[in-house]
N, CA, C and O atoms as a GROMACS GRO file, in nm:
protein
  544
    1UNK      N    1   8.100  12.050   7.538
    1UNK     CA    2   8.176  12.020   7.657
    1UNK      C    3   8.318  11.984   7.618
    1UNK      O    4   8.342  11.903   7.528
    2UNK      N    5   8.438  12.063   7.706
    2UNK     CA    6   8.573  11.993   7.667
    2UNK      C    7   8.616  11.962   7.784
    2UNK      O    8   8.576  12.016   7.888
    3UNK      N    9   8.722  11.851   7.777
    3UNK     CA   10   8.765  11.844   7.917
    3UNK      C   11   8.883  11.833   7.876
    3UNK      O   12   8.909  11.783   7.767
    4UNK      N   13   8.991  11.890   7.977
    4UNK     CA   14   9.094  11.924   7.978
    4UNK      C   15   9.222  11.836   8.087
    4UNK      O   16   9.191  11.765   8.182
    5UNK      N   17   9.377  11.868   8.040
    5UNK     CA   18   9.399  11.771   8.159
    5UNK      C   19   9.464  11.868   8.287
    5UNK      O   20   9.560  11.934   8.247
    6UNK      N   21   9.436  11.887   8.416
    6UNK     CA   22   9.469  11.967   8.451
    6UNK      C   23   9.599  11.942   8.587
    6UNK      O   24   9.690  12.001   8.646
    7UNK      N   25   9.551  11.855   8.583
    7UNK     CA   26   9.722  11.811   8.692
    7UNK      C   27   9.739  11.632   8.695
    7UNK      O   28   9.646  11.558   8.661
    8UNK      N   29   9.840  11.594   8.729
    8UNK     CA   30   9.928  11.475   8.707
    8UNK      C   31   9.957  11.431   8.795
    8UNK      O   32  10.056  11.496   8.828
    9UNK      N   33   9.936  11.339   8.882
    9UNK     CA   34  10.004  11.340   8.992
    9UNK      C   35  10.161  11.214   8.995
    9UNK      O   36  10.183  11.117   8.923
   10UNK      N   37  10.215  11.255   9.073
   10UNK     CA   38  10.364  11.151   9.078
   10UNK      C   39  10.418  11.129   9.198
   10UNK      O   40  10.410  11.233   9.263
   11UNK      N   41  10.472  11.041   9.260
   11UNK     CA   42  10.501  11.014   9.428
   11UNK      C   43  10.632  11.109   9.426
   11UNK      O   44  10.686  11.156   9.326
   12UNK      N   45  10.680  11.128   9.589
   12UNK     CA   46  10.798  11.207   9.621
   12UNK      C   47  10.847  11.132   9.683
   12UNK      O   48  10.756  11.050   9.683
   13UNK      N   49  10.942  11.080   9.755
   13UNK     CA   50  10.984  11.084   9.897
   13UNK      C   51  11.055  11.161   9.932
   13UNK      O   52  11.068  11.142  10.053
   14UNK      N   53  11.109  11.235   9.904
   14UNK     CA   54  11.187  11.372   9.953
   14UNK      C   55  11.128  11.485   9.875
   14UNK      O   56  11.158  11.502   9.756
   15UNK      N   57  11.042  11.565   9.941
   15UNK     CA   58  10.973  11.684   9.853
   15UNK      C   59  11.100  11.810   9.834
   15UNK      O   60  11.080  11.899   9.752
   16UNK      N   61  11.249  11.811   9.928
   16UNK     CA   62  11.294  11.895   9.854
   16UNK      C   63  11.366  11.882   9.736
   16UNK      O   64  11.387  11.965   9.647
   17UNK      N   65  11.410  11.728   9.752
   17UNK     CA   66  11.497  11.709   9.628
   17UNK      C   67  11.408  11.712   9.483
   17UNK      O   68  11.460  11.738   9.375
   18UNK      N   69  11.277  11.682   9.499
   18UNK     CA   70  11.187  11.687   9.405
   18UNK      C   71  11.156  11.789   9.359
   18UNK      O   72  11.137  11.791   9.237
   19UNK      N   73  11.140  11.917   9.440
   19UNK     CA   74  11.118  12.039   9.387
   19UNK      C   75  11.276  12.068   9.322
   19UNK      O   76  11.247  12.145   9.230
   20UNK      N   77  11.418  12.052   9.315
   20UNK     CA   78  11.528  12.105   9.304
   20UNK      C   79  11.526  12.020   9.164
   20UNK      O   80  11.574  12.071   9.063
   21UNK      N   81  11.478  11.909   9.163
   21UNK     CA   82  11.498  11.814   9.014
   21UNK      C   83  11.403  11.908   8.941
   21UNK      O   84  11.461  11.992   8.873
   22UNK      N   85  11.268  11.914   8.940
   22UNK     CA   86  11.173  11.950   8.875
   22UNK      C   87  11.184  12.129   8.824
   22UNK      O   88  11.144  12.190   8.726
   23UNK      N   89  11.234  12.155   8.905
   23UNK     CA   90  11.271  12.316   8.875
   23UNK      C   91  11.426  12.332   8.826
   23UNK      O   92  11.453  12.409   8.733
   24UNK      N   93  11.517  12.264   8.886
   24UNK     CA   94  11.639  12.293   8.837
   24UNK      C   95  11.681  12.223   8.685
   24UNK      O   96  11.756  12.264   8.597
   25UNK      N   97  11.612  12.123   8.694
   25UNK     CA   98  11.640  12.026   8.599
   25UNK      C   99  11.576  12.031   8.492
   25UNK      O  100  11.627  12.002   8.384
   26UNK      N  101  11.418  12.080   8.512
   26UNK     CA  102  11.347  12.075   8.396
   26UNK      C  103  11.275  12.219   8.369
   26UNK      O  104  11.195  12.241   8.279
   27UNK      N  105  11.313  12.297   8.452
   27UNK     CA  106  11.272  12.450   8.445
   27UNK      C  107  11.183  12.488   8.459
   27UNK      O  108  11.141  12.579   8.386
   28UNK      N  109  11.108  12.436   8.563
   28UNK     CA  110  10.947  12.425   8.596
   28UNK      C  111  10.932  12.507   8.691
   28UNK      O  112  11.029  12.502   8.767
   29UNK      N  113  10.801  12.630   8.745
   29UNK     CA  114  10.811  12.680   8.864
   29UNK      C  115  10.739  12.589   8.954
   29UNK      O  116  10.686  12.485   8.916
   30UNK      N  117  10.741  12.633   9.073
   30UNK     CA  118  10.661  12.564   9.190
   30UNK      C  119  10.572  12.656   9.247
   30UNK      O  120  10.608  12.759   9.305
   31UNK      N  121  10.399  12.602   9.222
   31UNK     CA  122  10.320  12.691   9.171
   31UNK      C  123  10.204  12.681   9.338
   31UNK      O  124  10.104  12.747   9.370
   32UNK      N  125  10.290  12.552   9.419
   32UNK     CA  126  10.190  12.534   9.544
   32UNK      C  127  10.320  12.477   9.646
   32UNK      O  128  10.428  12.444   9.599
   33UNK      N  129  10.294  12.472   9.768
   33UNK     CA  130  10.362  12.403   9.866
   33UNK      C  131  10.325  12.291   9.951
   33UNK      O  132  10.428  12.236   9.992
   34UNK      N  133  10.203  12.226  10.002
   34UNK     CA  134  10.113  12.262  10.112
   34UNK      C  135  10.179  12.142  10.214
   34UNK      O  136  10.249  12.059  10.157
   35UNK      N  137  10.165  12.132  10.332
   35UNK     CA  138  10.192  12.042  10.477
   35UNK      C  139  10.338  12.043  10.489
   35UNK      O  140  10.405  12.130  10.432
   36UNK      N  141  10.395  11.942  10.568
   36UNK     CA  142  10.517  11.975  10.620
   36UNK      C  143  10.598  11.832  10.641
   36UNK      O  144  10.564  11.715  10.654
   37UNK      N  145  10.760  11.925  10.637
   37UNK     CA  146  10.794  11.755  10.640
   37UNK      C  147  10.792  11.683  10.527
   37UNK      O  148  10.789  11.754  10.426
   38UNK      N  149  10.791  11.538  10.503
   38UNK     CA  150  10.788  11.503  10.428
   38UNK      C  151  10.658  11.456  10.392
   38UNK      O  152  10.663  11.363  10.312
   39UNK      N  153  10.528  11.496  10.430
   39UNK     CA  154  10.424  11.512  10.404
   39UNK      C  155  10.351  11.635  10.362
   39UNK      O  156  10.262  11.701  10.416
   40UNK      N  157  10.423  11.648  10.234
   40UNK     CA  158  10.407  11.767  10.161
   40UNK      C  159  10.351  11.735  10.013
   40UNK      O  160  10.400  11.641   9.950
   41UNK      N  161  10.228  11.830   9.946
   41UNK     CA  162  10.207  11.809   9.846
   41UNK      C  163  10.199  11.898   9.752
   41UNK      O  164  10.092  11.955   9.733
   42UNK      N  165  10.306  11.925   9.678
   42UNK     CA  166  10.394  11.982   9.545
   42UNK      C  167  10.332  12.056   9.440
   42UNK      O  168  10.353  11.984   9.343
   43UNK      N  169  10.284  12.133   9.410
   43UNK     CA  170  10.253  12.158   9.253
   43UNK      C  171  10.357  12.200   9.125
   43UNK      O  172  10.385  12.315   9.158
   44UNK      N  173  10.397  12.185   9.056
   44UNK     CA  174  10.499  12.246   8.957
   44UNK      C  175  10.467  12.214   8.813
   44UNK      O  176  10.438  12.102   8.772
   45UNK      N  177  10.474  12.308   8.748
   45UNK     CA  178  10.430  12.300   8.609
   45UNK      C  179  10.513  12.412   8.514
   45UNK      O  180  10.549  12.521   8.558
   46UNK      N  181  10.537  12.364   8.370
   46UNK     CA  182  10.558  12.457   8.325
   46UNK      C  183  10.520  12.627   8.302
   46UNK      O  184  10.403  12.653   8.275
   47UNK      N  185  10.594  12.709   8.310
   47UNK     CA  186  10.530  12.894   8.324
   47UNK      C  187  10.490  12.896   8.204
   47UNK      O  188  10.416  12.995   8.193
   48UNK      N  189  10.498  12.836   8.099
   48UNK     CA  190  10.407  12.842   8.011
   48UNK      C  191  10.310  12.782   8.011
   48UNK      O  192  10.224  12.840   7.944
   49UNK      N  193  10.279  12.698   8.050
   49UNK     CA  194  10.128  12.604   8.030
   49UNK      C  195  10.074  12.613   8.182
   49UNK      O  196  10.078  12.512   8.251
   50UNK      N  197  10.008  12.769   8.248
   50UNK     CA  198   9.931  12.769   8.407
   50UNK      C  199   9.829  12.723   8.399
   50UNK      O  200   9.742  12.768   8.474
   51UNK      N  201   9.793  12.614   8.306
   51UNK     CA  202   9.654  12.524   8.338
   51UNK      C  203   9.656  12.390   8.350
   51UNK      O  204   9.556  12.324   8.375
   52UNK      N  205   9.785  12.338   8.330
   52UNK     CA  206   9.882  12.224   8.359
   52UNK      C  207   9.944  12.194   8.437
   52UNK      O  208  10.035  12.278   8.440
   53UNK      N  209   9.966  12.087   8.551
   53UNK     CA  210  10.041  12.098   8.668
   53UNK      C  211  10.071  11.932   8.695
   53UNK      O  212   9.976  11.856   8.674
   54UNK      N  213  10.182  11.880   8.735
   54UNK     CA  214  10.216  11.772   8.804
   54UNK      C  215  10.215  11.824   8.969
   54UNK      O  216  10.272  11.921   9.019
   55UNK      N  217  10.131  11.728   9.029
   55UNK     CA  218  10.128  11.681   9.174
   55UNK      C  219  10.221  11.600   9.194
   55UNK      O  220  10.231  11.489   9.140
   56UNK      N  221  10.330  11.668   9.309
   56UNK     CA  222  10.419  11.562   9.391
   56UNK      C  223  10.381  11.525   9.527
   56UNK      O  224  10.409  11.608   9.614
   57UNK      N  225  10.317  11.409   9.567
   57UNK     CA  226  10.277  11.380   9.671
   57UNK      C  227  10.333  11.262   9.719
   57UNK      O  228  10.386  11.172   9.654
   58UNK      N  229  10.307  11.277   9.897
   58UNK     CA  230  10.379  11.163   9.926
   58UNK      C  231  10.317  11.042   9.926
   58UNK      O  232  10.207  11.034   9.980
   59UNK      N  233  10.374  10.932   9.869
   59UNK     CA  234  10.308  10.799   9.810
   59UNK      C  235  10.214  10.750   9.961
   59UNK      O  236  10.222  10.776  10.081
   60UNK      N  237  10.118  10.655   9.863
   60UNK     CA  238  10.034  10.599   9.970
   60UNK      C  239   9.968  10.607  10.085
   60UNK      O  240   9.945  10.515  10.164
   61UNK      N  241   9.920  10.790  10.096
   61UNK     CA  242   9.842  10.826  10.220
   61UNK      C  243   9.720  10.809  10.234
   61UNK      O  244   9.658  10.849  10.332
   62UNK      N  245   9.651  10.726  10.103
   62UNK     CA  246   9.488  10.723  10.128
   62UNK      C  247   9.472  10.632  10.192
   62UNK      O  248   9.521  10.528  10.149
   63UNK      N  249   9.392  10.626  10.332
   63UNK     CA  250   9.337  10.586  10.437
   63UNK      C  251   9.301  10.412  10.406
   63UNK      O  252   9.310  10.316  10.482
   64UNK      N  253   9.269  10.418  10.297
   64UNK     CA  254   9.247  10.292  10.238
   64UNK      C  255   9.323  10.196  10.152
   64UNK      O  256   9.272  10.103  10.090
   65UNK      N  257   9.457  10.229  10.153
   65UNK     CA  258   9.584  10.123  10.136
   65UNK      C  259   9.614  10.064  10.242
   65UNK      O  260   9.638  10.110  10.354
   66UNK      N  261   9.613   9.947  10.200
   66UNK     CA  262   9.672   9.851  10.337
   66UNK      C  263   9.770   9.849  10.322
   66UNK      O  264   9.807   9.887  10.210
   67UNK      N  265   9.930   9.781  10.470
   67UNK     CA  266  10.017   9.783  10.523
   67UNK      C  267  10.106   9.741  10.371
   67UNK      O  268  10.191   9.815  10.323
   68UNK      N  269  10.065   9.608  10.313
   68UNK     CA  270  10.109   9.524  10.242
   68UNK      C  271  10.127   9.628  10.115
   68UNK      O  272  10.233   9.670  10.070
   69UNK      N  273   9.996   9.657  10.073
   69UNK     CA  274  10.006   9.787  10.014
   69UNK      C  275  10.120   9.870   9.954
   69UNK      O  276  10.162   9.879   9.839
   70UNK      N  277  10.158   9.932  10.082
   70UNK     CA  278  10.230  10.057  10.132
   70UNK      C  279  10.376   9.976  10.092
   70UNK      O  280  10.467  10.044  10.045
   71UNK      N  281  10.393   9.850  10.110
   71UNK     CA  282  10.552   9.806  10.113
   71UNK      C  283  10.555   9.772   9.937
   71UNK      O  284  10.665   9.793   9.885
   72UNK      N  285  10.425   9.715   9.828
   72UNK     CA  286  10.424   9.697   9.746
   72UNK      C  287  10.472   9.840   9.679
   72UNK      O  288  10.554   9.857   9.588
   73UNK      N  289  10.393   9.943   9.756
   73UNK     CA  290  10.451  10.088   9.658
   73UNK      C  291  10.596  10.162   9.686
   73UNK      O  292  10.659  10.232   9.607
   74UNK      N  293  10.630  10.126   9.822
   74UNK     CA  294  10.758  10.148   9.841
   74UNK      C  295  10.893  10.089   9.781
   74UNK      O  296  11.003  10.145   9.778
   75UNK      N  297  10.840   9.898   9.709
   75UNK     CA  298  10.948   9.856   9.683
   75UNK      C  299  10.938   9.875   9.518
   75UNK      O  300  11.019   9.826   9.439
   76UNK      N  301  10.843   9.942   9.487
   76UNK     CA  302  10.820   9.978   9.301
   76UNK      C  303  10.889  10.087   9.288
   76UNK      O  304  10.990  10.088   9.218
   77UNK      N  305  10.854  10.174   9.342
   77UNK     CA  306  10.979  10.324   9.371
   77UNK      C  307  11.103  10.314   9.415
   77UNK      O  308  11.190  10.389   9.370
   78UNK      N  309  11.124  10.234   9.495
   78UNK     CA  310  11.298  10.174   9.516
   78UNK      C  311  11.355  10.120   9.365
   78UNK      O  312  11.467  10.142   9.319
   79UNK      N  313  11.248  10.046   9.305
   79UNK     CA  314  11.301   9.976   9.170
   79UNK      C  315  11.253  10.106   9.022
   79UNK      O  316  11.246  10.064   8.906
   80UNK      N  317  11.235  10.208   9.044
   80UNK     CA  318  11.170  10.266   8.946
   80UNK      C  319  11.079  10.247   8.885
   80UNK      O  320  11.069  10.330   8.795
   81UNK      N  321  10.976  10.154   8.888
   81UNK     CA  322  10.833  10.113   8.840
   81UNK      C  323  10.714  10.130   8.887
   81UNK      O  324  10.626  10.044   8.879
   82UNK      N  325  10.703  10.233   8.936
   82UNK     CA  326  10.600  10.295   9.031
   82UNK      C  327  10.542  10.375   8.946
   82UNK      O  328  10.424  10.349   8.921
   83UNK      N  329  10.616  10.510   8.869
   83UNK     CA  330  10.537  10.646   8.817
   83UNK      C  331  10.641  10.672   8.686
   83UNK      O  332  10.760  10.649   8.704
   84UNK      N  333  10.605  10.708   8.584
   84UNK     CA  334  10.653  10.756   8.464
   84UNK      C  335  10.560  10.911   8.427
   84UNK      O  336  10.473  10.945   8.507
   85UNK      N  337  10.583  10.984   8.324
   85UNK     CA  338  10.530  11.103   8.265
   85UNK      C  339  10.625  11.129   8.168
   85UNK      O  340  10.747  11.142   8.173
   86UNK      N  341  10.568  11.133   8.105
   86UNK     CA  342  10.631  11.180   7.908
   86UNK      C  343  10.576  11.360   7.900
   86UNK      O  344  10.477  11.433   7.900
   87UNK      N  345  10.744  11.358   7.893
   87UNK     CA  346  10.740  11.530   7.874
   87UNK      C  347  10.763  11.570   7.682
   87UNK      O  348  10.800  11.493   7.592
   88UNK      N  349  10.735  11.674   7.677
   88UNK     CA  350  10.791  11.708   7.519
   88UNK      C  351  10.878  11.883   7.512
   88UNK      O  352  10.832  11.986   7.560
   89UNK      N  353  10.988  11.871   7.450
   89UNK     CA  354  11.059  12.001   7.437
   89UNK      C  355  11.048  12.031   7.285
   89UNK      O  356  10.985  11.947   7.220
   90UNK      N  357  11.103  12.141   7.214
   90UNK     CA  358  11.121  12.173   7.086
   90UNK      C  359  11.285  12.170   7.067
   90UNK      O  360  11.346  12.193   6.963
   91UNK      N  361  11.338  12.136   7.192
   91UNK     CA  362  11.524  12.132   7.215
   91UNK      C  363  11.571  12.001   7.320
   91UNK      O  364  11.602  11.988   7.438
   92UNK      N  365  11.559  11.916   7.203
   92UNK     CA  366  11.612  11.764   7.298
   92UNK      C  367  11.735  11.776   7.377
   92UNK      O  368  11.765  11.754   7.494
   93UNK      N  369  11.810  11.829   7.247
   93UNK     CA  370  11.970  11.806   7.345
   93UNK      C  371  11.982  11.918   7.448
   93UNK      O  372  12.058  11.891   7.541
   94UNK      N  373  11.910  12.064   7.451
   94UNK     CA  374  11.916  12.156   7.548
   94UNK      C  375  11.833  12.150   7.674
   94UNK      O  376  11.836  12.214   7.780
   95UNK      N  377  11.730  12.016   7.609
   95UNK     CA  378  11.674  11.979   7.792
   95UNK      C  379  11.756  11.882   7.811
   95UNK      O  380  11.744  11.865   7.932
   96UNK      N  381  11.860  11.779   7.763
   96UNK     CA  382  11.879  11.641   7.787
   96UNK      C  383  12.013  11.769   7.895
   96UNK      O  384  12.034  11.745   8.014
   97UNK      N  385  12.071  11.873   7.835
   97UNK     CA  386  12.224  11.927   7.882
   97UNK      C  387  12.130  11.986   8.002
   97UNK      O  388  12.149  11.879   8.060
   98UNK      N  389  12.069  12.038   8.068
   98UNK     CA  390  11.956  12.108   8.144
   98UNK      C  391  11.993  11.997   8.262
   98UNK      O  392  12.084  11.999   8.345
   99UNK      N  393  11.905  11.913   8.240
   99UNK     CA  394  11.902  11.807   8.316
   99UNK      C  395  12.033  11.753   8.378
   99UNK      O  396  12.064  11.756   8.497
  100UNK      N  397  12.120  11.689   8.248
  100UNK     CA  398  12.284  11.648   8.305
  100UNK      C  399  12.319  11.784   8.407
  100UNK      O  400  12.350  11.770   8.525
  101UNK      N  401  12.314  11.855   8.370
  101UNK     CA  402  12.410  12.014   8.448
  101UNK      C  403  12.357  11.992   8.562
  101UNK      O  404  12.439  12.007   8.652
  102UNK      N  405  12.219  11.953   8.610
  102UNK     CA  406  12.139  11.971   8.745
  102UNK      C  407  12.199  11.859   8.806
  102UNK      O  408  12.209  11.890   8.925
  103UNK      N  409  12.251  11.729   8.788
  103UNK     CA  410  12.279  11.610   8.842
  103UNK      C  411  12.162  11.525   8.823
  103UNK      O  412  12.146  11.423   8.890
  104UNK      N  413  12.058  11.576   8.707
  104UNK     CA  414  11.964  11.441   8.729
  104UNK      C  415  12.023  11.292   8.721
  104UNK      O  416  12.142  11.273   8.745
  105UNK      N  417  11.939  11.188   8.687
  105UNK     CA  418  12.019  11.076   8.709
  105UNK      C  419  12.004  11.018   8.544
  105UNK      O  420  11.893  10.967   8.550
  106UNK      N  421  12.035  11.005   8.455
  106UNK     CA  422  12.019  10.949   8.289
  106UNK      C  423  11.997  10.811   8.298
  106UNK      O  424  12.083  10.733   8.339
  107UNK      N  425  11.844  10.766   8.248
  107UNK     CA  426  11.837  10.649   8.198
  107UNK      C  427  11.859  10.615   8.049
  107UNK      O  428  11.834  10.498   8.021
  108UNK      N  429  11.894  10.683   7.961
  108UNK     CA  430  11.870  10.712   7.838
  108UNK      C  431  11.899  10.860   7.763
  108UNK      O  432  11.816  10.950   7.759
  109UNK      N  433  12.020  10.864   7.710
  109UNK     CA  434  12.064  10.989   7.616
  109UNK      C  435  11.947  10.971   7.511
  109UNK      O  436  11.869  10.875   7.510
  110UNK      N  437  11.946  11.083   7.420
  110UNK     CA  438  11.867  11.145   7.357
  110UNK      C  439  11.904  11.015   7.216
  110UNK      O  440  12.017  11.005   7.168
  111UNK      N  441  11.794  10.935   7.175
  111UNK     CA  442  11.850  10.874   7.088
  111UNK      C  443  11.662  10.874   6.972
  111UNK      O  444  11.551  10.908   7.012
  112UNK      N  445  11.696  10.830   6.852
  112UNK     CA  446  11.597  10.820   6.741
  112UNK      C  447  11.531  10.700   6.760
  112UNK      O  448  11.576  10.610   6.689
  113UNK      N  449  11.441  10.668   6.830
  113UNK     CA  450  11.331  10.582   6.852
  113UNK      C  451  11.276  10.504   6.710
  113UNK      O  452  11.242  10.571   6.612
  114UNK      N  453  11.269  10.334   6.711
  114UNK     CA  454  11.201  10.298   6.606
  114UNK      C  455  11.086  10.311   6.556
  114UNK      O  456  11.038  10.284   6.446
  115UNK      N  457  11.028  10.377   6.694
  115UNK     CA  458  10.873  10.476   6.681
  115UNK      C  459  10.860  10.597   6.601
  115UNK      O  460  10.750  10.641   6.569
  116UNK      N  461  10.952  10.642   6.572
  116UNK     CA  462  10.977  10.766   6.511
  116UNK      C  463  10.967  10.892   6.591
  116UNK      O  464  10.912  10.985   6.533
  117UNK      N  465  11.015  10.916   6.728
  117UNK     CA  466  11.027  10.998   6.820
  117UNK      C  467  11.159  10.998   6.870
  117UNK      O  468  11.191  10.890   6.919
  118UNK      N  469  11.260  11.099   6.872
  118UNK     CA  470  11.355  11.129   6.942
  118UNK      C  471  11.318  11.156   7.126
  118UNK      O  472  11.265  11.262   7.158
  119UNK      N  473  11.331  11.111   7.172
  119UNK     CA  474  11.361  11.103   7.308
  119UNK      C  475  11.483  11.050   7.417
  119UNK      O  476  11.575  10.972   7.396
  120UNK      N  477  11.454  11.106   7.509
  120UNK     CA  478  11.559  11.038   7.633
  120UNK      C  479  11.533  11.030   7.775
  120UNK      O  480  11.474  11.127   7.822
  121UNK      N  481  11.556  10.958   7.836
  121UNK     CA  482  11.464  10.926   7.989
  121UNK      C  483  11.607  10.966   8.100
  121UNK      O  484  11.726  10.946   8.073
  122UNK      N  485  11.544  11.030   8.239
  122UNK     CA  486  11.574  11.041   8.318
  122UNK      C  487  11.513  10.949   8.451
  122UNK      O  488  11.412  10.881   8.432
  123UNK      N  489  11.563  10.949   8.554
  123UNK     CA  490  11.499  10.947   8.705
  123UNK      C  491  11.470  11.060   8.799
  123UNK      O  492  11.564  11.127   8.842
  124UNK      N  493  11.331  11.087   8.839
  124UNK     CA  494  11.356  11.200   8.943
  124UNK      C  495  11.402  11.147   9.110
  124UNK      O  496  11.432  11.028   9.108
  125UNK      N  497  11.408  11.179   9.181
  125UNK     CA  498  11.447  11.166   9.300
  125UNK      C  499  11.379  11.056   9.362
  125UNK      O  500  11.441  10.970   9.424
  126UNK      N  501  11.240  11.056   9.346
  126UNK     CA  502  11.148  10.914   9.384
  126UNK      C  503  11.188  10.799   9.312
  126UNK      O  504  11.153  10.691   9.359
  127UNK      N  505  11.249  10.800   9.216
  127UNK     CA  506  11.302  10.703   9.095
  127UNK      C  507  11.170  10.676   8.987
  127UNK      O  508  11.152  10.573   8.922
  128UNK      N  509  11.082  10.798   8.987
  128UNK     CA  510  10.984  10.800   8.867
  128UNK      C  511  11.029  10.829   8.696
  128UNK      O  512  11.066  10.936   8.648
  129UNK      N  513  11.021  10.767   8.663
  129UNK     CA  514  11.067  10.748   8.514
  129UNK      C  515  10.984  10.901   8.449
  129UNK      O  516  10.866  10.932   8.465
  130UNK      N  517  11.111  10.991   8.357
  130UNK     CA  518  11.108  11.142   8.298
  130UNK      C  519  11.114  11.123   8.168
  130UNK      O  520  11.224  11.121   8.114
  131UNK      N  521  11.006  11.107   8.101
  131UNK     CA  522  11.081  11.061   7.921
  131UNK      C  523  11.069  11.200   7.892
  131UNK      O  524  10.978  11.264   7.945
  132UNK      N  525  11.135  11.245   7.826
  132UNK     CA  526  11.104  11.392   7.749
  132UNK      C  527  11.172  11.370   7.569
  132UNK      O  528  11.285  11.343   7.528
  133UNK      N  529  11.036  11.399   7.493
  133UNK     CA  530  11.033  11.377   7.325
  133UNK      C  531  11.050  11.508   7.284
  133UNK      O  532  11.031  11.609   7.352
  134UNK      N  533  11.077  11.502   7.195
  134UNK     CA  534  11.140  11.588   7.107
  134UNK      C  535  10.962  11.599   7.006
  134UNK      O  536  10.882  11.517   6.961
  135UNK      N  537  10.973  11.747   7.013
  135UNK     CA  538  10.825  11.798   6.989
  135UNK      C  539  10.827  11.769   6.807
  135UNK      O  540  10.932  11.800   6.752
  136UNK      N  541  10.722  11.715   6.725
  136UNK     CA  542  10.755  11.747   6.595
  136UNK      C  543  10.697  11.831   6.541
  136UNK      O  544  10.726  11.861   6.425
   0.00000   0.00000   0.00000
């Protein structure tokens, strides 16, 4: 038996600006659309990896979050501490220039980690934290 990972999910609040970060910024296609409005839920994944996918959905629609809830997840995404995902390239500085060119937002230029990983963090539009490492 293997199990595999097959989608990711991450909040939106604006599903178009999310699809324009995620595709413009990180060169991802958009592989689903579905509902309307801003109750839309996203698929996009790299065209190389079609068994891999991040879900952009809109935060906090399961029936079973309460009110209090809903304002706890709204004010973590206002502050960026809601959703993160660690990406990896084989070209740090040609995704970090990718990204700048699109207007993402830079939390972090491409710098040598005391971990021993080159990386650099962005924000997407929800204010979900984008680390992307430098592949070794």
């Amino acid at each position: 038996m293997s199990i595999t990972i097959h989608t990711a999910a991450l909040a939106h609040i604006d599903p178009a600006e999310s699809i324009a970060f995620y595709r413009d910024a990180l060169g991802f296609e958009v592989r689903g659309d579905v509902g309307s409005g801003t109750m839309r839920w996203v698929t996009v994944g790299n065209p190389d990896q079609p068994d891999v996918s991040i879900l952009l959905a809109p935060p906090a629609t399961d029936p079973g979050v309460t009110e209090e809830e809903r304002r706890m997840i709204s004010e973590m995404m206002a502050k960026g501490t809601y959703g993160w995902i660690l990406l990896s390239t084989d070209d740090l500085e040609a995704a970090f220039e990718r990204a700048v060119s699109a207007g993402a937002e830079v939390v972090q230029e491409p710098v040598d980690q005391p971990y021993g990983a080159r990386d650099c963090a962005f924000r997407d539009p929800a204010g979900n934290l984008v680390r992307i490492q430098q592949k070794r």
